[in-house]
C-alpha positions, 0 to 999 in steps of 0.5 A: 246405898243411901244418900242423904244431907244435913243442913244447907250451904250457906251463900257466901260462906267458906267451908272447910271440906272434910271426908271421913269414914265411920263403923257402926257395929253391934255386939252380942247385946246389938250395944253399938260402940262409940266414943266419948271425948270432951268438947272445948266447951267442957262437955263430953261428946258421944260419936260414931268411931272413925273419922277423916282420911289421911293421905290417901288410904281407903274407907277400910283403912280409915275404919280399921285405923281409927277404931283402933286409935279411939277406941283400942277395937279391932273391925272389919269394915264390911258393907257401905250403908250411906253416903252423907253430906252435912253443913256444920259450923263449929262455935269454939273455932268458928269453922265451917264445915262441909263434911262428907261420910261413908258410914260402913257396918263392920264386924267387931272382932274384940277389944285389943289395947287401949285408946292411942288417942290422948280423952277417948273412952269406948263405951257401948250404947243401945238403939235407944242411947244412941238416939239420945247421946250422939253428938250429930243427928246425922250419925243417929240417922246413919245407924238407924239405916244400919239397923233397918238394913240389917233387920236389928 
């Protein structure tokens, strides 16, 4: 598994700490499905679909849950590609935070419902668009390891 951080801690700062897990999947186009939401400053963000761990569960649980909350999909997590750890600080709420993610690849099974969550759009991105869309260069980093793994 690779490992890699974004960003430093600064001295003297409070972070919020903040585990997530995160799929990364390709159709048969090798399109990666991620999904857009609008940001408090108005403008839409583009991320890798899953997010934090609630109440123990496990990565797969938190993949399998949250592509289907945000995006209607049903996966099977399959293989933990990374480990990432990055410092980002959030300008509208003026958050610090120290996020740990485990970024999985995961087989996508279909498109079963609709978004549960309240702005959240599916839509599916090549290689190329990915490097241009994502919110977060370590996301962008993330699939490019999946896709060396993979041999993509």
């Amino acid at each position: 598994m690779l490992e890699k951080t974004f960003g430093s801690r600064k001295a003297n700062t409070i972070y919020q700490e903040r585990v997530g897990a995160y799929g990364i999947g390709f159709d048969h186009e090798q399109k990666i499905p991620v999904v857009m939401t609008p940001l408090l400053d108005g403008r839409t963000g583009c991320f890798l679909p899953g997010g934090g761990i609630e109440h123990n569960e496990t990565h797969a649980a938190c993949i399998i849950r949250e592509c289907l909350e945000e995006a209607g999909l049903h996966v099977i997590p399959r293989e933990l590609i990374c480990k990432i750890d990055y410092y980002h600080f959030i300008e509208q709420t003026r958050t610090n935070i120290y996020g740990i993610g485990y970024f999985y690849t995961m087989e996508i099974k279909g498109v079963v419902s609709e978004p549960t969550e309240k702005d959240s759009v599916l839509t599916w991105l090549t290689l190329a668009e990915v490097k241009e869309r994502l919110f977060f260069p370590h996301q962008i980093w993330a699939v490019e390891q999946a896709f060396q793994h993979h041999g993509r």
